[in-house]
C-alpha positions as CSV (number, residue, x, y, z in Angstrom):
1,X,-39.7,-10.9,-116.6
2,X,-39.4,-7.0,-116.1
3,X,-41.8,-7.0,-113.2
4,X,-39.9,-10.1,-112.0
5,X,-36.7,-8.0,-112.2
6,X,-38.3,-5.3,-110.3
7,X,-39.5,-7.5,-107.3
8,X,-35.9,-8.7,-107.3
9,X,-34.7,-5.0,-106.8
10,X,-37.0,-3.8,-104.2
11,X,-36.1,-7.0,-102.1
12,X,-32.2,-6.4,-102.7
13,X,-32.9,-2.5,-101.7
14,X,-35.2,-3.7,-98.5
15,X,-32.4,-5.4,-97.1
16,X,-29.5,-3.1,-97.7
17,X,-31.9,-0.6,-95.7
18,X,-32.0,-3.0,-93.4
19,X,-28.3,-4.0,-93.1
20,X,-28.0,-0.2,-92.9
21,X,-30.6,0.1,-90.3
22,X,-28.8,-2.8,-87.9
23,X,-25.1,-1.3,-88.2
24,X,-26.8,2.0,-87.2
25,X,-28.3,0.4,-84.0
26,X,-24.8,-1.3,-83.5
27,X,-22.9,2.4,-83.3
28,X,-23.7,5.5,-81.6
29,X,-25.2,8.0,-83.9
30,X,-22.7,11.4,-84.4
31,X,-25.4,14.2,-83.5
32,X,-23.5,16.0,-81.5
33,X,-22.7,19.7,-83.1
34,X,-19.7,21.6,-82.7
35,X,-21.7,23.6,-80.5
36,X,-22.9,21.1,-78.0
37,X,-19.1,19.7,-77.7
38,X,-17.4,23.4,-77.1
39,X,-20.4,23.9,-74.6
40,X,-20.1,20.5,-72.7
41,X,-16.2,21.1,-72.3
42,X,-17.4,24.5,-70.7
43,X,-19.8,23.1,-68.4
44,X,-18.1,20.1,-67.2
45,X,-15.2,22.7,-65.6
46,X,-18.1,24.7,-64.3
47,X,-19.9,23.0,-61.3
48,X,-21.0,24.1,-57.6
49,X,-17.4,23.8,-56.0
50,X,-16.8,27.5,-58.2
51,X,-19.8,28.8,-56.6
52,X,-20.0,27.8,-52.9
53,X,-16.3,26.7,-52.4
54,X,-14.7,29.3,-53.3
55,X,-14.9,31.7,-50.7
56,X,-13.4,28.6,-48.4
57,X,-10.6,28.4,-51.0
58,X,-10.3,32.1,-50.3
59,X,-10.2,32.2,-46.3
60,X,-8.0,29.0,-46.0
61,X,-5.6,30.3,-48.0
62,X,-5.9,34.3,-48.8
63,X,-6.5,35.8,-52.3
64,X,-2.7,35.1,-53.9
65,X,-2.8,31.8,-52.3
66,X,-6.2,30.6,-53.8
67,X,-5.2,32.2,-57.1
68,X,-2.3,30.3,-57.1
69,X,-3.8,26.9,-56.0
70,X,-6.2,27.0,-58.7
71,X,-3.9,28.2,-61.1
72,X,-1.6,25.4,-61.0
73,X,-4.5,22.6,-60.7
74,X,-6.0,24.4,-64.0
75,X,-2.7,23.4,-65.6
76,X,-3.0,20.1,-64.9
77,X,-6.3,20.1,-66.2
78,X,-5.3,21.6,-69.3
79,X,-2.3,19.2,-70.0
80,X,-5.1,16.0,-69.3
81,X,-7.3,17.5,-71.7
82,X,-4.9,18.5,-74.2
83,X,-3.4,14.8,-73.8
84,X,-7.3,13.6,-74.0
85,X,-7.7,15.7,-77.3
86,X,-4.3,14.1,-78.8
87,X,-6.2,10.7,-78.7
88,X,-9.9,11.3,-78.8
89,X,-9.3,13.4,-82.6
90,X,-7.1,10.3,-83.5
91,X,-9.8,7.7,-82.0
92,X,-12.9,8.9,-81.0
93,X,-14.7,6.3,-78.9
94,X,-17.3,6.8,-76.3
95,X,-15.2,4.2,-73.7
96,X,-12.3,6.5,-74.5
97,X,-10.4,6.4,-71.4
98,X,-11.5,2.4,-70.9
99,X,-10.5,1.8,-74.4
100,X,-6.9,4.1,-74.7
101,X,-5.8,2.3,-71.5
102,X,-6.7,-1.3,-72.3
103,X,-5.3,-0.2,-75.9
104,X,-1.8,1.8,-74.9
105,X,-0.8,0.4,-71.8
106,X,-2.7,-2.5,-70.5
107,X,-6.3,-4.3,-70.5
108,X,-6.6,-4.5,-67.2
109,X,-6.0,-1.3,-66.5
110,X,-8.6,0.0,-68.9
111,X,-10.8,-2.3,-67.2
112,X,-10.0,-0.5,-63.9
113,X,-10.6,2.8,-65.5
114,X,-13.5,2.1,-67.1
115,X,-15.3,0.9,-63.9
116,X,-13.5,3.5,-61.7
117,X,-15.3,5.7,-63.9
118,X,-18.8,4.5,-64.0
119,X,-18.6,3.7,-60.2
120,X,-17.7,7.7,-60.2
121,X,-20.5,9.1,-61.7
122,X,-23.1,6.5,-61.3
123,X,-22.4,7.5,-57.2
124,X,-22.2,11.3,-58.7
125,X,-26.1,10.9,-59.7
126,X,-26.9,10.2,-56.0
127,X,-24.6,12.8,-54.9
128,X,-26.7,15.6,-57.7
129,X,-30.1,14.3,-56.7
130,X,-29.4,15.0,-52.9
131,X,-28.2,18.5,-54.0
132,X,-31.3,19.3,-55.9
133,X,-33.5,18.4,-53.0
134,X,-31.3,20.6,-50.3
135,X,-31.4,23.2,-53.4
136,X,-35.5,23.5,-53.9
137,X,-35.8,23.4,-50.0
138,X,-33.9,27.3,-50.7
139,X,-37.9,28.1,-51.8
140,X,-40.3,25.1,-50.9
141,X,-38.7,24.3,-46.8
142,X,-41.6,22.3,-46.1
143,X,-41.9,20.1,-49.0
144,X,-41.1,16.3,-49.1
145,X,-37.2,15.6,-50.5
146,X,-38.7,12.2,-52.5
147,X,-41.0,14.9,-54.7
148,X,-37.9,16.8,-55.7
149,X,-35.6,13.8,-56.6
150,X,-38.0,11.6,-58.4
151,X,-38.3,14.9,-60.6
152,X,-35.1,15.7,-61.2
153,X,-33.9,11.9,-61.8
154,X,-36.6,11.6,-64.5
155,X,-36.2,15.0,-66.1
156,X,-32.4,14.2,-66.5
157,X,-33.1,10.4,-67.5
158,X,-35.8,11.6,-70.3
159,X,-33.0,14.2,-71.6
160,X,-30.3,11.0,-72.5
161,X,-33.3,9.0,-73.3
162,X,-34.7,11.1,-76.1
163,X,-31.6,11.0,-78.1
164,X,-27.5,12.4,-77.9
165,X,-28.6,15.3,-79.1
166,X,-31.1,15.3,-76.2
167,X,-28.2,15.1,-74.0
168,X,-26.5,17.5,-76.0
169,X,-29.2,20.4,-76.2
170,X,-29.7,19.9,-72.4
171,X,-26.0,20.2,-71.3
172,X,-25.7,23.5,-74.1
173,X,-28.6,25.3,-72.2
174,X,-28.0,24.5,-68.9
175,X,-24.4,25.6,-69.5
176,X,-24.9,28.9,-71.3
177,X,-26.7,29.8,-67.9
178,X,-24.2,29.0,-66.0
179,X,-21.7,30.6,-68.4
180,X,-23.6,33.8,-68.6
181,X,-24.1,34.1,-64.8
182,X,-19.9,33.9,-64.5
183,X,-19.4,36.6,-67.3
184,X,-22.1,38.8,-65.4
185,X,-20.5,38.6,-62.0
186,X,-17.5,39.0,-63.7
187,X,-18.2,42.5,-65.3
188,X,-20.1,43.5,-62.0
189,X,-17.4,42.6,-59.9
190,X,-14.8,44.8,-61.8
191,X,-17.3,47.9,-62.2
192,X,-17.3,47.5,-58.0
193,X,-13.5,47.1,-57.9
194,X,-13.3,50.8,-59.5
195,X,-16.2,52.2,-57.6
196,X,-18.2,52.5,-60.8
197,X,-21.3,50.5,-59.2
198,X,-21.9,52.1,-56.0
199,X,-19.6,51.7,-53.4
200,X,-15.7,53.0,-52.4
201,X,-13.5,51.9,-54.8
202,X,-11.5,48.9,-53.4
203,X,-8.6,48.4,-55.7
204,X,-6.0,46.0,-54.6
205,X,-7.0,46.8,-50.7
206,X,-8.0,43.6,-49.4
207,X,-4.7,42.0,-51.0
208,X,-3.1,43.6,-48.1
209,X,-5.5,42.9,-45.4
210,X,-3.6,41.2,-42.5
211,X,-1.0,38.7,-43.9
212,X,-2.4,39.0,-47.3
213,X,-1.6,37.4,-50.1
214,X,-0.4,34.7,-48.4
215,X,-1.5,34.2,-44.9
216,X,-0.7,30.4,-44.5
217,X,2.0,30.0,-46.6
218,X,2.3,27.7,-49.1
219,X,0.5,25.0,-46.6
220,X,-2.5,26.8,-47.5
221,X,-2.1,26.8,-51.1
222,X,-1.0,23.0,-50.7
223,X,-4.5,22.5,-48.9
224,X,-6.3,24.5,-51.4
225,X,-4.7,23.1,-54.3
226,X,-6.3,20.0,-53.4
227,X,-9.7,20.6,-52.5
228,X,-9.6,22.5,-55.9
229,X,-9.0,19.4,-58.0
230,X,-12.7,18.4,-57.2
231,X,-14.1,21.7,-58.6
232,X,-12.6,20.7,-62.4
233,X,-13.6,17.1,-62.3
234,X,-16.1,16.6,-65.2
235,X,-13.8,18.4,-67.8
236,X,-12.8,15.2,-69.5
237,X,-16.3,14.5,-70.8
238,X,-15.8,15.9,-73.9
239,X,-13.8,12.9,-74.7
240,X,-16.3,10.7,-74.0
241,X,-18.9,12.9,-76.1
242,X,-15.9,12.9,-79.4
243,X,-17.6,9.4,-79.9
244,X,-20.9,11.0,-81.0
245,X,-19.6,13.8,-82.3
246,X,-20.1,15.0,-86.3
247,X,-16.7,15.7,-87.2
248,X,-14.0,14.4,-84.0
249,X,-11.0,15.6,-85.6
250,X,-12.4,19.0,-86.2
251,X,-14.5,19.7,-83.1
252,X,-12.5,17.7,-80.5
253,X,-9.4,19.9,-81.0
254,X,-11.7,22.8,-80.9
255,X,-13.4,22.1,-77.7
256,X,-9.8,21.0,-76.2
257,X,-8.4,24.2,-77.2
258,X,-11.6,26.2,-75.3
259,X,-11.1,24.8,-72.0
260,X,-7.7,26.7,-71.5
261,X,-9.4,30.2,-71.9
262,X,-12.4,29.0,-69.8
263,X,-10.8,27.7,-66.6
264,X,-8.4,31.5,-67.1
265,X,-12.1,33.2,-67.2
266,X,-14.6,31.3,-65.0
267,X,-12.2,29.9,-62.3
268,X,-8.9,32.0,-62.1
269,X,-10.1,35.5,-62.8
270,X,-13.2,34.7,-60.6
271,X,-10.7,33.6,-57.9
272,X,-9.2,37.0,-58.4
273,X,-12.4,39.1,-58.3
274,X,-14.0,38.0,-55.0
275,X,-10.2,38.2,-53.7
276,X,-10.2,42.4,-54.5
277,X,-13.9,42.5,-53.1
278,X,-14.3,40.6,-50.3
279,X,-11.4,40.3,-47.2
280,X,-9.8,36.8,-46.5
281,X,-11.0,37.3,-43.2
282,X,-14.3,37.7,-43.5
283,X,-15.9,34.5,-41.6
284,X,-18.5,34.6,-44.0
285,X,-16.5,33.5,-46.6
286,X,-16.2,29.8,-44.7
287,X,-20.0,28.7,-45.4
288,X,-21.0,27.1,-48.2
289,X,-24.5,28.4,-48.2
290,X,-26.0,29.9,-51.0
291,X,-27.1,32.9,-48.7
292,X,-23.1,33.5,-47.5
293,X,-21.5,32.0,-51.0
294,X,-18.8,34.7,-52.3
295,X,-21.2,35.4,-55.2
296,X,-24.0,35.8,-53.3
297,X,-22.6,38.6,-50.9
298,X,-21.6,40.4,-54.2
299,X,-24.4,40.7,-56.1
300,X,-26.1,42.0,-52.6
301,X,-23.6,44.5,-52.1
302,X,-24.0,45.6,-55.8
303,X,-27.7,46.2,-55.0
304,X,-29.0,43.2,-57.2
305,X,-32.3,42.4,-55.6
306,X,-33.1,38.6,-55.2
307,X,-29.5,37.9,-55.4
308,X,-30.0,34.6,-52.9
309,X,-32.6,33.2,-54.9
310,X,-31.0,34.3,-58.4
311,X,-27.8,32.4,-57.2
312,X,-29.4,29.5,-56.0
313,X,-31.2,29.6,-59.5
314,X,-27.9,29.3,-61.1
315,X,-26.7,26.6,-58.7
316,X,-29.7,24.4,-59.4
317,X,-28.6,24.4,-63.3
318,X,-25.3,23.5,-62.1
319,X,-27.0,20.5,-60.3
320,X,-29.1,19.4,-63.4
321,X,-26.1,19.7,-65.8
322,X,-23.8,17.5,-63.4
323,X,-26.6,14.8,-63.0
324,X,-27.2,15.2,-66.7
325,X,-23.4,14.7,-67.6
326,X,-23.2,11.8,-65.1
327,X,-26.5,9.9,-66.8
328,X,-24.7,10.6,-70.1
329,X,-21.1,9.4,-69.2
330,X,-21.6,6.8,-67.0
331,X,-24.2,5.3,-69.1
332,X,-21.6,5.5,-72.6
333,X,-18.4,4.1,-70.3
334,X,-20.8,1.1,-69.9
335,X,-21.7,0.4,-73.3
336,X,-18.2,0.9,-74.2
337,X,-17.3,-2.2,-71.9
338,X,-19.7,-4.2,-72.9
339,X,-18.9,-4.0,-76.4
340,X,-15.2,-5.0,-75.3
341,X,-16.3,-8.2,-73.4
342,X,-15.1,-5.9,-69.5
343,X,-19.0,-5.8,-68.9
344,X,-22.5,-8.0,-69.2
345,X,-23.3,-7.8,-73.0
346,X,-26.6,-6.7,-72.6
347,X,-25.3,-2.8,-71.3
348,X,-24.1,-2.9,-75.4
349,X,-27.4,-2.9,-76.7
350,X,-28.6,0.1,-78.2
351,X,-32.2,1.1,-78.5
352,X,-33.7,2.9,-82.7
353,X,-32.3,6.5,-81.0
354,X,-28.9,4.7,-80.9
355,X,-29.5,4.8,-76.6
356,X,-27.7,2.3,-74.6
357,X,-31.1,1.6,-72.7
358,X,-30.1,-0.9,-70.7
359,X,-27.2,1.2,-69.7
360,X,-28.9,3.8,-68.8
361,X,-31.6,2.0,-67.1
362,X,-28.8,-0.2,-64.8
363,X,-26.7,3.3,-64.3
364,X,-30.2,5.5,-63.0
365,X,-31.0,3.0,-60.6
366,X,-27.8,2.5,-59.2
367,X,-27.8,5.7,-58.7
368,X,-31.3,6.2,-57.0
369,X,-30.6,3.4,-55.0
370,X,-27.4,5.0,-53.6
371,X,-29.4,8.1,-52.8
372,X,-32.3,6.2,-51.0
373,X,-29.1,4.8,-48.9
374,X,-29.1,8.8,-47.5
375,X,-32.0,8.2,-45.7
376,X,-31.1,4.7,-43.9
377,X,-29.1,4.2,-40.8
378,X,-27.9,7.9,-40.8
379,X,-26.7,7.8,-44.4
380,X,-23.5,6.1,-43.1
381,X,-23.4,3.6,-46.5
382,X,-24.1,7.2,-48.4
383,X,-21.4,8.8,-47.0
384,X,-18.6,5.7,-47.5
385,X,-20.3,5.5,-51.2
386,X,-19.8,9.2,-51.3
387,X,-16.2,9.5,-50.3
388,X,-15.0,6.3,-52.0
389,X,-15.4,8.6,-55.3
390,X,-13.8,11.5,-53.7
391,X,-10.5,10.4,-55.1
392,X,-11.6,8.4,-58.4
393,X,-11.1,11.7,-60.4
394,X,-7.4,12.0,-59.9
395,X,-7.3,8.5,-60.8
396,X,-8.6,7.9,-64.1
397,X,-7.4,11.8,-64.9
398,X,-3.8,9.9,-64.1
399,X,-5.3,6.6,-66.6
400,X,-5.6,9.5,-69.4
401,X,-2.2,11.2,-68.8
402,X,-0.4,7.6,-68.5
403,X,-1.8,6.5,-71.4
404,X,-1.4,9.3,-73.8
405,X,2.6,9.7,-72.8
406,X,2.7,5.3,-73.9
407,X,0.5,6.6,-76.8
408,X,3.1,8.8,-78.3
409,X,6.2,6.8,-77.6
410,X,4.4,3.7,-79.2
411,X,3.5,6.4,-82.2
412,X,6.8,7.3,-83.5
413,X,8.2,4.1,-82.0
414,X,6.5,2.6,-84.9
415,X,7.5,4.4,-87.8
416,X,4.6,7.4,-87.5
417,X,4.9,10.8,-88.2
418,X,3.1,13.8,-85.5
419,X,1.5,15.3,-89.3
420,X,-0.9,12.0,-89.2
421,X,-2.5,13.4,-86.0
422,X,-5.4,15.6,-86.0
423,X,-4.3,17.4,-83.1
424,X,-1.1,17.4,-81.2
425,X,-0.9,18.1,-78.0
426,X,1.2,20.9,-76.8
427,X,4.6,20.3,-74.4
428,X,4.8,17.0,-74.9
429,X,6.0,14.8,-72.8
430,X,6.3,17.8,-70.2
431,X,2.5,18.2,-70.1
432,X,1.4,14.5,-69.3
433,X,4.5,14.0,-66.7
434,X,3.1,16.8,-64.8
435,X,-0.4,15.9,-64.8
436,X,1.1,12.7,-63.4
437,X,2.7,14.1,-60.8
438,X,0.0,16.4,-59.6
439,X,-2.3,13.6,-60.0
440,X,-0.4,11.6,-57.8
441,X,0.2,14.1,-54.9
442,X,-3.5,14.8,-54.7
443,X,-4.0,11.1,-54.5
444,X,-1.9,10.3,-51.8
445,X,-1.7,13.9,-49.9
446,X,-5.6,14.5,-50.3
447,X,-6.8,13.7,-46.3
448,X,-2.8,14.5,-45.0
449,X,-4.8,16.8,-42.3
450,X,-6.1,13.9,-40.7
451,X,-2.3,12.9,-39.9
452,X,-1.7,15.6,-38.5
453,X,-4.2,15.9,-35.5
454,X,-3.1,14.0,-32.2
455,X,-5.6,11.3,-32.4
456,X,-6.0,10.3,-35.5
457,X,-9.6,9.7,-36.7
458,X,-9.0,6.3,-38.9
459,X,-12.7,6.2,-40.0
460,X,-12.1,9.2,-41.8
461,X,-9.1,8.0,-43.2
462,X,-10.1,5.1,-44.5
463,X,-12.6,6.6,-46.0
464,X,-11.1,9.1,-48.2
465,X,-8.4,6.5,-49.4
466,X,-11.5,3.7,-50.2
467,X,-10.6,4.3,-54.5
468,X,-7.8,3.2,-54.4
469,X,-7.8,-0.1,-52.9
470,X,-11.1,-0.1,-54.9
471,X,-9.2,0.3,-58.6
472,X,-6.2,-2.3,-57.5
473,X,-8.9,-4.8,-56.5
474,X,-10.4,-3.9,-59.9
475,X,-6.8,-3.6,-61.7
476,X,-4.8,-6.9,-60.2
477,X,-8.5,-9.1,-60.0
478,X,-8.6,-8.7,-64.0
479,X,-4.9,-9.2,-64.3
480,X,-5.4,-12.6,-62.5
481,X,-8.4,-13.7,-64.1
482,X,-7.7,-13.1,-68.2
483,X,-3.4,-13.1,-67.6
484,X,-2.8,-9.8,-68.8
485,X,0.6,-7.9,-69.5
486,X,1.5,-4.6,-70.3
487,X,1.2,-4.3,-74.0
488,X,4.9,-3.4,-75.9
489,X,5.0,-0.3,-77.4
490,X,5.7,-2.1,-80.8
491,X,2.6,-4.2,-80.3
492,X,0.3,-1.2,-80.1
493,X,-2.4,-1.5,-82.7
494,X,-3.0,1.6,-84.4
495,X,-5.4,0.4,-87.0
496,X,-8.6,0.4,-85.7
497,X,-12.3,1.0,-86.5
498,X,-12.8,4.7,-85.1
499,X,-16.4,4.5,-84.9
């Protein structure tokens, strides 16, 4: 009887570790640390626009005027993240925009989001992978583009394969390098600025070069503010990493909180460096190659040797970090719509390392496929793909903002009190209405040049407005198909299973 009674247990304990072992391969696992979620909201503001656009943002529209541009675009980037934070320590979900607008204001509009988004940085893996090739031809000009692409795509798909923390200790590494190469030029720039690293001692000098601060008005702060929209895109990730993350309500808010100080250090006090150092006028300054980029043409006049190559070093981690995040985002937004019937069910399978294989596997070749397209018929479907996501940013960046402002009304519409949330978001509902508003200027103003000219260049046009007849295809197709309404504030469902 005894042995009998023991057989009984060890089958009883084989199948709650098995039970356990299924509802483990049915969520994502929570591996990433504090660490990897502070560093992935520091990278994902960090990308190549900071290090070859800048000087543009400079000459188009003089130091005060690019300081100012990015100033007010890293305030609407701070009120989407903070909004982001309020409902990513509250929910945390790896479909979290998908999910908070299909929850909070409508399903189809989450379902126009959520594709919106994986469109974005599926297309963004192409974009990367074309970047890394242009990149390695810096050192290797001879060498065939397929050799450097096929190793790139596979390093980057073998980092989210491993595990999250795969992803995670990737995007931590690759960032601190970037991070540290900011803070360097930084300190550099202001030892040159007093003379204390060879050189005259330029003070505020070339703020009054010519017209200087302001050269073109507030047209060239307008223009500025928003090509510098597209530097910043890839901040929001961090909400879609709070649904692997150990402990969301701690280490969301924390992350959230970060970004502010980061876009004042790496974007608007570099801004404000190579404004002191180098001239507006400088032509120089309206390349984006590595060999005239604002940092480059720094660290040379500091005496750094190598500075070309030690730039284009940096740039390259900035390239594998973007194609990383874009594998990791793209691939979760997927399995997050799957899970909520908006997607084929198989993207929600997960492999033992709690994976989304199939995600992942769909995503990457989407995304190589996009970048063989560059070398067809003069890359014209490449560049159409390319633009079309141009805009999708400022779009589901608007899906957040819209959806935390219904959020909070439905909230304390329903009895709630502000000390049940994790995190608040600061200057609410100021903070999400101007993200909104920015977010639609940028949306509809973004190609307003092209209207200007005396013959009109439609192609162009057309193509830098393709998102957005792209999400209402998306928005109004769903609509029609499942007969969705906008869900009432008192009919918001705030009890939920947060993992």
């Amino acid at each position: 009887m005894t042995v009998h009674h023991e057989e009984q247990n060890v089958v009883i304990k084989q199948h709650e570790q098995s039970n356990v072992e299924q509802q483990e391969q049915q969520h994502l696992q929570r591996k990433l640390k504090s660490r990897h979620l502070t560093m992935i909201s520091i990278g994902g503001a960090i990308g190549t626009g900071l290090f070859l656009s800048s000087g543009t943002a400079i000459h188009t529209a003089g130091p005060g005027g690019a300081l100012l541009a990015y100033a007010i675009v890293g305030a609407m980037v701070y009120f989407v993240m903070t909004s982001l934070g309020e409902m990513a320590a509250f929910m945390p979900t790896s479909g979290s925009f998908s999910t908070y607008a299909s929850k909070f204001v409508d399903p189809a509009f989450g379902f126009a989001i959520g594709w919106t988004y994986w469109f974005n940085w599926a297309m963004t893996i192409a974009a990367e992978l074309t970047a890394s090739t242009m990149i390695m031809k810096f050192w290797f000009p001879d060498s065939p583009s397929w050799l450097w692409s096929g190793a790139f795509l596979t390093i980057i798909f073998l980092l989210n394969y491993l595990s999250v923390k795969g992803y995670g200790e990737g995007e931590y590494w690759l960032s601190l390098i970037k991070v540290s190469a900011i803070v360097i030029f930084i300190i550099v720039g202001i030892l040159m600025i007093f003379g204390i690293m060879g050189g005259e001692a330029v003070g505020f000098k070339n703020f009054t070069v010519g017209d200087a601060p302001f050269p073109t008005g507030m047209m060239g702060v307008f223009i500025v503010f928003i090509a510098a929209g597209f530097s910043f895109q890839g901040t929001e990730i961090v909400g879609v990493a709070a649904g692997e993350s150990e402990d969301p309500a701690k280490n969301v808010p924390k992350a959230v909180n970060s970004v502010f100080w980061r876009i004042l250090l790496f974007y608007v006090l570099a801004i404000f460096v190579i404004g002191l150092l180098i001239p507006y006028t400088n032509p120089s300054l309206q390349n984006d190659s590595v060999m005239v980029s604002p940092f480059t043409l720094i660290l040379k006049k500091a005496g750094i040797a190598f500075a070309a190559s030690l730039m284009n070093a940096v740039i390259l981690t900035a390239v594998l970090s973007a194609g990383n995040s874009s594998v990791y985002a793209s691939t979760r937004m997927l399995f997050s719509m799957a899970r909520e019937g908006q997607a084929p069910r198989i993207f929600a399978k997960l492999n033992k390392r709690g994976v989304p294989f199939a995600s992942m596997i769909f995503t990457c070749a989407i995304g190589g496929l996009a970048f063989l397209a560059s070398f067809f018929g003069d890359g014209a479907v490449y560049l159409w793909l390319m633009n079309a996501i141009g805009i999708t940013g400022f779009i589901f960046w608007l899906g957040i903002s819209i959806s935390h402002y219904r959020f909070r009304k439905a909230f304390l519409a329903q009895g709630h009190s502000l000390d049940e949330l994790p995190y608040r978001a600061k200057w609410y509902p100021i903070g999400p209405i101007f993200a909104i508003a920015c977010g639609i200027i940028v949306i509809l103003a973004q190609n307003f040049q092209a209207f200007l000219a005396d013959n009109v260049d439609w192609g162009s046009v057309v193509a830098a407005y393709l998102g957005i007849p792209l999400f209402f295809i998306l928005l109004f197709g769903y609509k029609m198909f499942r007969k969705t309404k906008l869900v009432k504030l008192e009919e918001i469902d705030f009890d939920f299973d947060k993992k």
